[in-house]
GUPANU-425195 format. One record per residue: residue number from 1; residue in one letter; x, y, z of N, C-alpha, C in turn. Coordinates in steps of 0.1 Angstrom, whole numbers. Example, Ala and Ser with C-alpha at 12.3 -4.5 7.8 and 13.67 -1.06 7.14 Angstrom:
<nodes>
   lumpa   zafi   neast   nnorth     nup   caeast   canorth    caup   ceast   cnorth     cup
       1      A     132      -57      78      123       -45      78     132      -33      78
       2      S     128      -22      71      137       -11      71     129        0      79
</nodes>
This chain:
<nodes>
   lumpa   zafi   neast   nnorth     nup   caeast   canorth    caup   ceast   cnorth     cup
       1      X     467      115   -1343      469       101   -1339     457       92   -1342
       2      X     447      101   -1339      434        89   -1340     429       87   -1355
       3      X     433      100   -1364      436        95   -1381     446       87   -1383
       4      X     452       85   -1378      468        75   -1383     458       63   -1375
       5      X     454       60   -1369      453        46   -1361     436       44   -1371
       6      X     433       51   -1374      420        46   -1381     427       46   -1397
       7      X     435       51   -1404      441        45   -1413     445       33   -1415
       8      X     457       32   -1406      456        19   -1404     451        6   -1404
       9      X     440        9   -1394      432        -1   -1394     422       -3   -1405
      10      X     418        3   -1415      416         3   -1432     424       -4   -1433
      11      X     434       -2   -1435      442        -9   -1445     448      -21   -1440
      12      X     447      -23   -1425      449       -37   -1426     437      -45   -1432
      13      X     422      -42   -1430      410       -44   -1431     411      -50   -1446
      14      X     416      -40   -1455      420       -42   -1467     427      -53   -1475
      15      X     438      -56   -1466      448       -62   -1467     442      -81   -1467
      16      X     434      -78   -1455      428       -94   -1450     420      -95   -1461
      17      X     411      -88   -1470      400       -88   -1478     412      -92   -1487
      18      X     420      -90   -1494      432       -90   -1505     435     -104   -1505
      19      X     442     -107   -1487      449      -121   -1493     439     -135   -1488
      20      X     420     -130   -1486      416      -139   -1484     408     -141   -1497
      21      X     411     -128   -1507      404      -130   -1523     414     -139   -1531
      22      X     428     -138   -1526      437      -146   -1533     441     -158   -1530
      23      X     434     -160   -1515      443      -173   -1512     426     -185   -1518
      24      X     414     -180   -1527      403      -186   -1528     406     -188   -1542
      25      X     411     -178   -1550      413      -180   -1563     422     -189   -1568
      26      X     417     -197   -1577      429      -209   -1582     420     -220   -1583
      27      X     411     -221   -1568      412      -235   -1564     409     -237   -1556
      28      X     403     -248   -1548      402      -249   -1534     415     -251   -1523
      29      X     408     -243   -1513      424      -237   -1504     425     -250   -1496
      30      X     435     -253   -1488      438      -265   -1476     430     -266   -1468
      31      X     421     -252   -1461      411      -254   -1453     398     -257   -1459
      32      X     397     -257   -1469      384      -257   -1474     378     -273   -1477
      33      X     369     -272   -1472      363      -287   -1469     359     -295   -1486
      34      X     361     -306   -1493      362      -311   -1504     349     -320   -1502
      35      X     337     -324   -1509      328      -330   -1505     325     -338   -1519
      36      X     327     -354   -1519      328      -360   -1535     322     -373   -1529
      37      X     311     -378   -1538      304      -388   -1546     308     -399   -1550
      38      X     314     -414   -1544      323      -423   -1546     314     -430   -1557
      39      X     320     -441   -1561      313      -452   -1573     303     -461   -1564
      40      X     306     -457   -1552      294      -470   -1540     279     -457   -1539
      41      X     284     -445   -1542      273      -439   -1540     272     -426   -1528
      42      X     281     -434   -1517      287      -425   -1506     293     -413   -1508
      43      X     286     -404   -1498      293      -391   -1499     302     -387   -1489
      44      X     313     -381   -1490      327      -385   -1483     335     -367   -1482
      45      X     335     -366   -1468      342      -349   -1471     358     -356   -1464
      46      X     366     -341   -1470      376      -342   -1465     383     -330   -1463
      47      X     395     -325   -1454      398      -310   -1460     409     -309   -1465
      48      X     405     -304   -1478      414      -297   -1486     417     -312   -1497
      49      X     424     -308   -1507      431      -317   -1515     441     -327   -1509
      50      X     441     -339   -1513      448      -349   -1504     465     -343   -1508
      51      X     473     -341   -1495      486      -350   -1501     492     -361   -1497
      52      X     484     -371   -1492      490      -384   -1489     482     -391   -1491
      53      X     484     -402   -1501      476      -410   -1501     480     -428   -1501
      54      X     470     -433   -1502      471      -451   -1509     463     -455   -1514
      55      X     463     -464   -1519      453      -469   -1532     451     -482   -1534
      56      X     446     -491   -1523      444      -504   -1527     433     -510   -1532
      57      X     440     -521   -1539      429      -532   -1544     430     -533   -1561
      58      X     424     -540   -1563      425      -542   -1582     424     -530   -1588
      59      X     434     -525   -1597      435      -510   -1601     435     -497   -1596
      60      X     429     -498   -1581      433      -482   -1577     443     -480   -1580
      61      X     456     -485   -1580      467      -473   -1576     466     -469   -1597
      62      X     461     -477   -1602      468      -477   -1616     459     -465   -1619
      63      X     448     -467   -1616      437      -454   -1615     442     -442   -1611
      64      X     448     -442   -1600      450      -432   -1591     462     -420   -1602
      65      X     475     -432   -1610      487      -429   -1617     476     -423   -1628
      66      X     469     -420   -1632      461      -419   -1643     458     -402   -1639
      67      X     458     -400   -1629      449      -383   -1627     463     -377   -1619
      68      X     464     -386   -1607      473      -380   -1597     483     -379   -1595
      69      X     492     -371   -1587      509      -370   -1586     516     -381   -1580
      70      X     519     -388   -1587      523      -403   -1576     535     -399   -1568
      71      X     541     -385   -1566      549      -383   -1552     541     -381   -1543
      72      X     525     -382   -1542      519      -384   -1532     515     -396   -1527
      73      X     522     -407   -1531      518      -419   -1530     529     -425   -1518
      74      X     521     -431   -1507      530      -430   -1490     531     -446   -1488
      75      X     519     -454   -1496      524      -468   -1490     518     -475   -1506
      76      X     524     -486   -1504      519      -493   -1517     517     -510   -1517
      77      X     511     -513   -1525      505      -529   -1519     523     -539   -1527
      78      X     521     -547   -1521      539      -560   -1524     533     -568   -1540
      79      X     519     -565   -1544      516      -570   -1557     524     -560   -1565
      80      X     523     -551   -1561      526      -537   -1574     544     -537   -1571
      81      X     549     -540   -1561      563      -539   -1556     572     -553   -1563
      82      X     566     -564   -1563      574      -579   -1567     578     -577   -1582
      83      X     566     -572   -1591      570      -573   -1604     561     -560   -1616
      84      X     568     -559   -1626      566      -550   -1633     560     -554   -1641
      85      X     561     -566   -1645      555      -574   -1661     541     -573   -1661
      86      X     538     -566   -1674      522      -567   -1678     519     -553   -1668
      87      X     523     -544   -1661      516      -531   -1661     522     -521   -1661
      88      X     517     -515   -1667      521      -501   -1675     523     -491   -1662
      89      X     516     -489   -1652      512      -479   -1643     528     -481   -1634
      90      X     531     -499   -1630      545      -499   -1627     559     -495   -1636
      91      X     557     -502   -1647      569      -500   -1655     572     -486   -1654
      92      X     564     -478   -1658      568      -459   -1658     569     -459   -1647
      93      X     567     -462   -1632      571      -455   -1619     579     -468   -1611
      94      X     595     -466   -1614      602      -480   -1609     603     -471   -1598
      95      X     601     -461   -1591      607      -458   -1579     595     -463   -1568
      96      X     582     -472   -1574      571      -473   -1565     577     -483   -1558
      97      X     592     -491   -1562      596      -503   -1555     604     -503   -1539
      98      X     606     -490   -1539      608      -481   -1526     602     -474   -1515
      99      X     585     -476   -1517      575      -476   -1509     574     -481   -1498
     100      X     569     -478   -1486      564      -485   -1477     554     -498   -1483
     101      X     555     -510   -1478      543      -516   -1481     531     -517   -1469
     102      X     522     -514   -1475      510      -514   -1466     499     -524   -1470
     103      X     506     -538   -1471      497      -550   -1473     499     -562   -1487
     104      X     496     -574   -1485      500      -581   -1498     494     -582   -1513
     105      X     480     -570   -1508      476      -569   -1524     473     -583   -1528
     106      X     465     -585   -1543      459      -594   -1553     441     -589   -1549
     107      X     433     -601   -1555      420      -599   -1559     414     -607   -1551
     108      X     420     -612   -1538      412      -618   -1531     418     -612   -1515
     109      X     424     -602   -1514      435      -602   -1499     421     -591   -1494
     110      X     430     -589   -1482      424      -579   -1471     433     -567   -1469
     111      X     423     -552   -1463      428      -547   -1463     432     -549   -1445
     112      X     447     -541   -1444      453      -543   -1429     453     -528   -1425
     113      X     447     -523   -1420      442      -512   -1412     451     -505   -1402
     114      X     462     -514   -1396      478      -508   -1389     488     -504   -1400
     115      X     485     -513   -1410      495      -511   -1423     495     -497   -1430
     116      X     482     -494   -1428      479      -484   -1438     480     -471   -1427
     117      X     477     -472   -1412      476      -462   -1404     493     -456   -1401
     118      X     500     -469   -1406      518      -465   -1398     522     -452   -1412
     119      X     515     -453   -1429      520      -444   -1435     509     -427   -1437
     120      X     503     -429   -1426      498      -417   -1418     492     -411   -1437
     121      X     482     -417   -1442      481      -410   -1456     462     -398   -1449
     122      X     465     -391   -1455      447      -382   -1461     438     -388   -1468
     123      X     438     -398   -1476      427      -405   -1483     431     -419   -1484
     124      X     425     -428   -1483      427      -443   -1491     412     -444   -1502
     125      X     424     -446   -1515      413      -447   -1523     413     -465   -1527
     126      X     402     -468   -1529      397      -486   -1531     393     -490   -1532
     127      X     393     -504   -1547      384      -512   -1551     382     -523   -1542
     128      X     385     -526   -1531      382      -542   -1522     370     -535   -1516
     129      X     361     -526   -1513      351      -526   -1506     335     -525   -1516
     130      X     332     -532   -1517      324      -534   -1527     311     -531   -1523
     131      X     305     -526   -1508      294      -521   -1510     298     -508   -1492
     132      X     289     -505   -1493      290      -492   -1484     292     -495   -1472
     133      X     289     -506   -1465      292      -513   -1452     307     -515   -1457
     134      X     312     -516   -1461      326      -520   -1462     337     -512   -1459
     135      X     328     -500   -1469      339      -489   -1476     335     -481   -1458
     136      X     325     -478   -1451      323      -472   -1441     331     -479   -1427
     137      X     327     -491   -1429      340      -497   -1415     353     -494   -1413
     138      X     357     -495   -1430      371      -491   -1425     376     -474   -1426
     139      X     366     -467   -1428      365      -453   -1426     366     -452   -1413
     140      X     359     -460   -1402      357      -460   -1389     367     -463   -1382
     141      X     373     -470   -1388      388      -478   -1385     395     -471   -1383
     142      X     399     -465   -1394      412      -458   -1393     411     -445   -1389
     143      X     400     -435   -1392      395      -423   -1390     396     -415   -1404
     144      X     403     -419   -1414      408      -416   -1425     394     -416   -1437
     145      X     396     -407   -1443      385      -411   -1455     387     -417   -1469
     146      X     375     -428   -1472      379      -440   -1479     368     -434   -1488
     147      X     375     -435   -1501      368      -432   -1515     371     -444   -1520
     148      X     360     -452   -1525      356      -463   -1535     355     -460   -1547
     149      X     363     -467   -1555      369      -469   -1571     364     -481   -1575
     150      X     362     -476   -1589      358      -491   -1601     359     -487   -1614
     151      X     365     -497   -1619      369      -494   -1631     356     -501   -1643
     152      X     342     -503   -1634      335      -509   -1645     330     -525   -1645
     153      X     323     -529   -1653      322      -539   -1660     330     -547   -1671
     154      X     334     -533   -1679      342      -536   -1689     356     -531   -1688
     155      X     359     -524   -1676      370      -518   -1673     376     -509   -1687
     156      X     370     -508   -1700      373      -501   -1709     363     -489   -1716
     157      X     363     -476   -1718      352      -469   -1722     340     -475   -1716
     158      X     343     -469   -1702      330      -475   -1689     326     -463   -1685
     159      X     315     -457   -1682      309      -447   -1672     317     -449   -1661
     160      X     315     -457   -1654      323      -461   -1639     333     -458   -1639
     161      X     345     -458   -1649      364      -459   -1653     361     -440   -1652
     162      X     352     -436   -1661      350      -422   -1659     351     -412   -1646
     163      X     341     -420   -1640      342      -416   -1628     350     -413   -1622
     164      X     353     -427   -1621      363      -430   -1607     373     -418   -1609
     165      X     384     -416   -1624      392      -408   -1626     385     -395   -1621
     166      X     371     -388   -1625      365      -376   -1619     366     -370   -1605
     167      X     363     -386   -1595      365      -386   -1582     379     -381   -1577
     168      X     390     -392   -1581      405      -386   -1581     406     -370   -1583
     169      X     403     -367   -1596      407      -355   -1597     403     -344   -1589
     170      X     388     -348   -1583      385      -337   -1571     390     -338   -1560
     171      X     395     -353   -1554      401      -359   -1542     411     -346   -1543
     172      X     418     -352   -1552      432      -342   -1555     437     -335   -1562
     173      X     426     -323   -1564      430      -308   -1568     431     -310   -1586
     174      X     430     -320   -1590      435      -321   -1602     424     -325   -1611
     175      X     414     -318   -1611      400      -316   -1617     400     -315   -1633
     176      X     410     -306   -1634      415      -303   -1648     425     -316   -1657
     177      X     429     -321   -1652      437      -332   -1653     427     -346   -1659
     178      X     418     -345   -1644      411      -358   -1650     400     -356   -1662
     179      X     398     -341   -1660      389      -342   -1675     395     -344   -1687
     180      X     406     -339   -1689      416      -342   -1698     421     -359   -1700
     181      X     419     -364   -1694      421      -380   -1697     409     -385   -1703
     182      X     395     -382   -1695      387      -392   -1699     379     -386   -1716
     183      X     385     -373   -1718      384      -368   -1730     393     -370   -1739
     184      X     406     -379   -1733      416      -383   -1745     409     -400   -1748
     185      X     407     -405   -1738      401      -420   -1737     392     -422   -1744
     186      X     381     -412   -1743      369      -408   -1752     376     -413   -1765
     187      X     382     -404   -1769      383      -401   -1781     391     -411   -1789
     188      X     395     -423   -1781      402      -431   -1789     383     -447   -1790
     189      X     377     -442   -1779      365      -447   -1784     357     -440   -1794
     190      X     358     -429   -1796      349      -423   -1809     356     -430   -1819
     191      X     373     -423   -1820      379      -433   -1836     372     -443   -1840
     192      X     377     -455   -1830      375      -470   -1831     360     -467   -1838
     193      X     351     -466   -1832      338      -464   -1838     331     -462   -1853
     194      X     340     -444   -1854      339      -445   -1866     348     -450   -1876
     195      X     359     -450   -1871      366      -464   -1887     354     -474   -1886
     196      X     353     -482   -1880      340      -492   -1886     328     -501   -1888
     197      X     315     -484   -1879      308      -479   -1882     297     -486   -1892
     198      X     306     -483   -1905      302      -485   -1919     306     -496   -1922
     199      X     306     -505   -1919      309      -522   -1921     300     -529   -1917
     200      X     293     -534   -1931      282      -540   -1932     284     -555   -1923
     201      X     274     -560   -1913      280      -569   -1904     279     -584   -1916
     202      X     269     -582   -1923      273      -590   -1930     285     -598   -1940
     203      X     295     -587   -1941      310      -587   -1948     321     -591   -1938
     204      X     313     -591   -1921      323      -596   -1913     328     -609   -1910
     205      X     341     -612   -1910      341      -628   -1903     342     -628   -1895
     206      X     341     -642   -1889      340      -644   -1874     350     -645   -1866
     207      X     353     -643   -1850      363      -641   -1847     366     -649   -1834
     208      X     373     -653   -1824      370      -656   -1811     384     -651   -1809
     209      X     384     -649   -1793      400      -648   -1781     403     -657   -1773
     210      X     411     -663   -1773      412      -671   -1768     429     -676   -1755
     211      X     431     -683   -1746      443      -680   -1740     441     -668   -1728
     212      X     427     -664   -1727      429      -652   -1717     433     -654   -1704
     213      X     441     -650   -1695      441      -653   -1680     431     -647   -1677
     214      X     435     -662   -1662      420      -659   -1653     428     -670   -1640
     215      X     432     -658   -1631      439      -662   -1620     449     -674   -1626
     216      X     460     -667   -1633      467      -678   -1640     469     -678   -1656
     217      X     478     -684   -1665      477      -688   -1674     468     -699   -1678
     218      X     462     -695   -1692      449      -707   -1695     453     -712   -1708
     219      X     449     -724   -1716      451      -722   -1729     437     -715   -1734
     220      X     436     -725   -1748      429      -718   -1755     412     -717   -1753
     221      X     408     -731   -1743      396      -727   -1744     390     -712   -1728
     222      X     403     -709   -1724      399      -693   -1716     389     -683   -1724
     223      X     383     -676   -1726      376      -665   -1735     364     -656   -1731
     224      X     359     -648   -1736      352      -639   -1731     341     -638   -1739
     225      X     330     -632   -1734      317      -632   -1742     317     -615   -1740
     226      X     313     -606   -1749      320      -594   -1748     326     -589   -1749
     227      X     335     -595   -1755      352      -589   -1750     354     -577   -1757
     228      X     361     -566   -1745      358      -554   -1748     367     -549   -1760
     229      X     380     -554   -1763      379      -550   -1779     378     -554   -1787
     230      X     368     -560   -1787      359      -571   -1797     347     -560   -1800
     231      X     343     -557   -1786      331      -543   -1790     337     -533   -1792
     232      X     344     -528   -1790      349      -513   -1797     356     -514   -1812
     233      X     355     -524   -1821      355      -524   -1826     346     -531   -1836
     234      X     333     -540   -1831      326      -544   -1838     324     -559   -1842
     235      X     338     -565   -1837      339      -575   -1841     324     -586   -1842
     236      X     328     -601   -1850      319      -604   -1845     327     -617   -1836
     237      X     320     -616   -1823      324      -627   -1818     320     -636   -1815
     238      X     325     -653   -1818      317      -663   -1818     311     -664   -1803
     239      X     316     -665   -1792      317      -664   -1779     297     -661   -1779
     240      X     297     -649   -1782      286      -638   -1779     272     -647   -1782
     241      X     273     -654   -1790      261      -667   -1792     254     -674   -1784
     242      X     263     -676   -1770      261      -683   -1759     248     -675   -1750
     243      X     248     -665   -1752      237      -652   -1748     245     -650   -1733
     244      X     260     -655   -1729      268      -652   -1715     271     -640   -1718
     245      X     278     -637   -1710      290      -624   -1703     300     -625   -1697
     246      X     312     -620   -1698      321      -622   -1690     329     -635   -1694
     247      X     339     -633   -1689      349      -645   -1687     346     -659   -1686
     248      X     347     -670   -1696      342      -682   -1691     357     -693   -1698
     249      X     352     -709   -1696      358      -717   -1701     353     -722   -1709
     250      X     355     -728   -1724      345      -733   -1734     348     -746   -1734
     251      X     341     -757   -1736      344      -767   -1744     352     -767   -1756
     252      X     364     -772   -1758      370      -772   -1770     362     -778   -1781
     253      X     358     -789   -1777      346      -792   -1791     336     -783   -1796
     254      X     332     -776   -1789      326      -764   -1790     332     -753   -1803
     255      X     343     -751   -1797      352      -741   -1804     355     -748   -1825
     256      X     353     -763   -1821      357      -767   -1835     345     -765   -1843
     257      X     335     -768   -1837      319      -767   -1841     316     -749   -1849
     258      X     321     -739   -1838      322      -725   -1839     332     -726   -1856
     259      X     342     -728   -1853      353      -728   -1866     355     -717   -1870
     260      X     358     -704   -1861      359      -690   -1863     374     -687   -1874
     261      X     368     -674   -1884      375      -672   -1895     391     -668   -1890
     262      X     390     -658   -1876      398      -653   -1873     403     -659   -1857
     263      X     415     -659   -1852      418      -663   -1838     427     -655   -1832
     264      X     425     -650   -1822      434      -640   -1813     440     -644   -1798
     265      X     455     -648   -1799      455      -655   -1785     467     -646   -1779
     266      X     458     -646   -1766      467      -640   -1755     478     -643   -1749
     267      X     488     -635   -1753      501      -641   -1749     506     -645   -1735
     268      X     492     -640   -1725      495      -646   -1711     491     -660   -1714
     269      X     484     -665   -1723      484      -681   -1720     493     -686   -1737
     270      X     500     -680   -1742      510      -688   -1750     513     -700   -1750
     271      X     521     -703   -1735      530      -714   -1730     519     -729   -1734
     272      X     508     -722   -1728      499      -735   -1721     494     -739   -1740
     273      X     492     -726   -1751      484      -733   -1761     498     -741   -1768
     274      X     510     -737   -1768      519      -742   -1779     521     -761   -1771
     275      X     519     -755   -1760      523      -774   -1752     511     -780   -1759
     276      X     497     -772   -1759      484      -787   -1764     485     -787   -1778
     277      X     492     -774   -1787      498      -776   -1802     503     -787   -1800
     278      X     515     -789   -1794      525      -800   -1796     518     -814   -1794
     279      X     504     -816   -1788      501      -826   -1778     489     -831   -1789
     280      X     482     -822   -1788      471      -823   -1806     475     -816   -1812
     281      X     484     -817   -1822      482      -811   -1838     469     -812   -1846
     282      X     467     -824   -1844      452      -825   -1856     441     -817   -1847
     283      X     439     -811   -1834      429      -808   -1833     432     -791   -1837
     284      X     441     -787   -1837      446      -779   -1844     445     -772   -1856
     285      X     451     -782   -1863      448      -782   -1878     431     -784   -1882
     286      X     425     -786   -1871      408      -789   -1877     402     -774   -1873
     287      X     411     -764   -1870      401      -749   -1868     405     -745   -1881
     288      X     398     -738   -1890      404      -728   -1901     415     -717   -1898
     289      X     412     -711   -1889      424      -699   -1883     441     -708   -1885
     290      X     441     -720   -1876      454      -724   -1873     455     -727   -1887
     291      X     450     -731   -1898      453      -741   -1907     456     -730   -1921
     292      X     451     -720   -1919      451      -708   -1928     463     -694   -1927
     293      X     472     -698   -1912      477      -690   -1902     472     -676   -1902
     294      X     458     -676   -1898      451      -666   -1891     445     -668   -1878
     295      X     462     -671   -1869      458      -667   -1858     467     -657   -1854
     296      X     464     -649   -1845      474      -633   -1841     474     -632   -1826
     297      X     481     -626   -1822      485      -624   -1812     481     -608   -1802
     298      X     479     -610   -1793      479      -597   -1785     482     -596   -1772
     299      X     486     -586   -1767      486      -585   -1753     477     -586   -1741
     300      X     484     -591   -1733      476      -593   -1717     474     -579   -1713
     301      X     460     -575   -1713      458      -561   -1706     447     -561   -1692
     302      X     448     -575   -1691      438      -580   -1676     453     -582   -1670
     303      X     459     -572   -1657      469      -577   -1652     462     -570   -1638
     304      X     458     -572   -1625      455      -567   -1618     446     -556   -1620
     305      X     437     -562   -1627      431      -549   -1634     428     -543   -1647
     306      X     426     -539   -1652      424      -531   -1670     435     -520   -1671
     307      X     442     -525   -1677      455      -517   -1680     450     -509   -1699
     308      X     445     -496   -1694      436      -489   -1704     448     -488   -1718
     309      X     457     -490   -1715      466      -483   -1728     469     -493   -1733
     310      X     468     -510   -1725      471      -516   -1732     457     -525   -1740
     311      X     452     -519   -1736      433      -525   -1741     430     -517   -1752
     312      X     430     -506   -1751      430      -495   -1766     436     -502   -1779
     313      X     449     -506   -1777      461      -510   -1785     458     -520   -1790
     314      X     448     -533   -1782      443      -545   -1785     431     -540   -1797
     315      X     426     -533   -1791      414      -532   -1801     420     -527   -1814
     316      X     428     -520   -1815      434      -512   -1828     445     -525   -1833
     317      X     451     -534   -1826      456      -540   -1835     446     -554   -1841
     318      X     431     -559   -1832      422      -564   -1836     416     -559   -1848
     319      X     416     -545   -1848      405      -538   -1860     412     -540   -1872
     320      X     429     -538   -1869      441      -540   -1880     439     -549   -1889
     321      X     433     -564   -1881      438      -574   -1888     420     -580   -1897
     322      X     415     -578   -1887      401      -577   -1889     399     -566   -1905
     323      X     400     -556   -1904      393      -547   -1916     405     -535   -1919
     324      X     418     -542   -1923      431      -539   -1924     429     -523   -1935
     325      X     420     -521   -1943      418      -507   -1952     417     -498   -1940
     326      X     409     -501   -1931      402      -489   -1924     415     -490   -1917
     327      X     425     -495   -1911      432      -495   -1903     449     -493   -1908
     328      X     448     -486   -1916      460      -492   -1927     474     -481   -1923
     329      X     465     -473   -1915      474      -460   -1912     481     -459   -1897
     330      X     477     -468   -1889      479      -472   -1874     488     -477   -1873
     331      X     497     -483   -1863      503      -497   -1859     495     -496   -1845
     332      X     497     -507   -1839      491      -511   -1825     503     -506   -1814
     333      X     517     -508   -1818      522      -503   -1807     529     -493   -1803
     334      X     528     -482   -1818      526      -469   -1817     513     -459   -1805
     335      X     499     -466   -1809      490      -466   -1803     494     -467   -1786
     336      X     497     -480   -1787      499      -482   -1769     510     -469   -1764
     337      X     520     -466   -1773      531      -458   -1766     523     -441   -1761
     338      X     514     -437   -1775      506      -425   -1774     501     -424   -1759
     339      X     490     -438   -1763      484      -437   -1747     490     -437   -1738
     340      X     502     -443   -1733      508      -446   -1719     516     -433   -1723
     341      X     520     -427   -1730      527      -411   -1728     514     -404   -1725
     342      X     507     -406   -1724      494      -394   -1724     486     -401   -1706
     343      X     487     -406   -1705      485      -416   -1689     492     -417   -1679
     344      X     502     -418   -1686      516      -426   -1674     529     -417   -1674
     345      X     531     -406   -1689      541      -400   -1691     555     -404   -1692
     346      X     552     -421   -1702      561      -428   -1704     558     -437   -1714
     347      X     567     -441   -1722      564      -448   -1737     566     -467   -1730
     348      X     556     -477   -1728      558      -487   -1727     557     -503   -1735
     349      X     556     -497   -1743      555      -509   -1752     566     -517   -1754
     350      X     579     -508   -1759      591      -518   -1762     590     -530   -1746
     351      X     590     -525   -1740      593      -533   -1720     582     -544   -1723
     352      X     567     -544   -1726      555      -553   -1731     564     -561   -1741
     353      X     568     -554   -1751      575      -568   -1763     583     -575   -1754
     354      X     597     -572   -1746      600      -578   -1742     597     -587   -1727
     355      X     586     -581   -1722      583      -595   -1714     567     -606   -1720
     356      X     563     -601   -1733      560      -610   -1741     562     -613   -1754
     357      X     562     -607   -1759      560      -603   -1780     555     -594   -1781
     358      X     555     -592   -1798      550      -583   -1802     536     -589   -1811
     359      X     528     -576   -1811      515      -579   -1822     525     -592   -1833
     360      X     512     -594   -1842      516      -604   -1854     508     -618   -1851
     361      X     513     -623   -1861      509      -635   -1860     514     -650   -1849
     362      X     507     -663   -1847      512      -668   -1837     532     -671   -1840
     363      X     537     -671   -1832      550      -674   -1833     553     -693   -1831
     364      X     561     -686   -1842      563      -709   -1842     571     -712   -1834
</nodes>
């Protein structure tokens, strides 16, 4: 008896060593404590891989659709719920319109802390806390742990966009996942690069964007100094002379003075340039672009955020028209469908044509 009962007890001995070598292999287990590195700098534990989450503020959740399972997704902000147009992250997931909502969302709101506690989530991930006192109060709030996201400066081929995706993927088990994105994303920044690389800047013409929203539809004097697919592909932009950054308003007299070879307008401010066409022609007719019809069209990819598949697409159909040899093998909205199948796990472009146009030139 006393060899059968010391048998035994081996082999259960055995057994616990077995399914506590298996239940470690794979991955981190549910109990096992997760310890990650936010973009504020904060270090933030949790246990185990999230499965419930939320995602507010400019881009999280689009960030979030980027690495993570969005059936883990328990409340969602009424910006991402009202409408589809201009983001890719909604269009592929119409079932996000059946969410709890846990607040009104945009780029100036608050987060509501009962809102977010009624969908009982494991992580809130979020851009509205912008420094560590922020992102830490409402950790305190709720009891819940709050991981801070950013998509950057440039929101496009950014260290920071990197991250953030890195952070997700350890949040939520899907480590492998996120490296796999920011190594497909990469690599549509290496292309761009070397197609045109080799382009003497002197052979370039000049270019400006113009029409960009900014809280709103703008006309033409909206634009960017930087504009990020103006850099990824080299362009040269008149904008960038000013020695600014970022999003500004120009003097239109300014713009006649510039008299850039090339013009690219945003189809979020269309409406507003074709009414001051109608209103000044001749100030029109006195840029070379309008008067030569080289002016082109692209998509709104500032929509609550940097919508990455459709910013890639911009630059490739920029580089298209810009240095059309090197580019002669692309279309731009083949490009966008690649990326948002490789992102979103859904082809979005045709849905973009029809809630604005397509690439090409301005439409009369």
């Amino acid at each position: 008896m006393k060899r059968k009962r010391m048998l035994a007890l081996v082999l259960s001995a055995v057994l616990i060593l077995m399914m506590a070598g298996c239940s470690t292999e794979g991955g981190t287990t549910a109990d096992e404590m997760i310890t990650v590195t936010d973009t504020l700098g904060r270090t933030v534990e949790l246990a185990g891989p999230a499965e419930k989450i939320v995602a507010t503020g400019v881009g999280a959740l689009r960030l979030y659709t980027y690495v993570g399972d969005v059936k883990k997704i328990v409340g969602i902000e009424g910006i991402d719920q009202k409408s589809s147009v201009g983001k890719p992250y909604v269009i592929a997931n119409p079932s996000f319109t059946s969410l709890t909502t846990i607040g009104a969302g945009g780029p100036n709101s608050t987060l509501d802390p009962e809102q977010i506690l009624k969908v009982e989530p494991d992580v809130i991930f979020t851009t509205l806390a912008t420094d560590t006192a922020a992102a830490d109060e409402l950790q305190n709030k709720t009891g819940i742990p709050v991981i801070a996201l950013s998509s950057g400066s440039s929101g496009l081929f950014d260290d920071t966009l990197y991250q953030s995706l890195a952070v997700i993927g350890q949040v939520m088990g899907t480590d492998e996942r996120a490296t796999e994105v920011v190594d497909f994303v990469k690599g549509y920044e290496a292309d761009l690069k070397k197609r045109t690389e080799g382009i003497d800047d002197g052979a370039k013409v000049t270019s400006y964007v113009g029409a960009l929203g900014s809280k709103g539809a703008q006309g033409i004097e909206s634009t960017r100094a930087l504009y990020p697919p103006f850099v990824a592909v080299g362009a040269v932009n008149v904008v960038d002379q000013t020695g600014k950054t970022g999003s500004m308003m120009i003097d239109k007299e300014q713009l006649l003075q510039w008299n850039p070879n090339k013009i690219f307008i945003d189809f979020d401010g269309i409406e507003k340039v074709k009414a001051d066409m109608s209103t000044n022609p001749e100030y029109y007719q006195s840029l070379s672009a309008f008067k030569n019809n080289d002016v082109e069209m692209i998509l709104p990819y500032i929509l609550y955020g940097t919508n990455v598949e459709v910013a890639i697409a911009d630059a490739y159909s920029i580089g298209k028209v810009l240095y059309p040899d090197q580019f002669k093998d692309v279309e731009p909205g083949d490009i966008m469908d690649e990326v948002s199948m490789e992102l979103l796990g859904a082809k979005v472009y045709d849905q973009m044509v029809k809630d604005y146009g397509a690439y090409g030139k301005l439409p009369k």
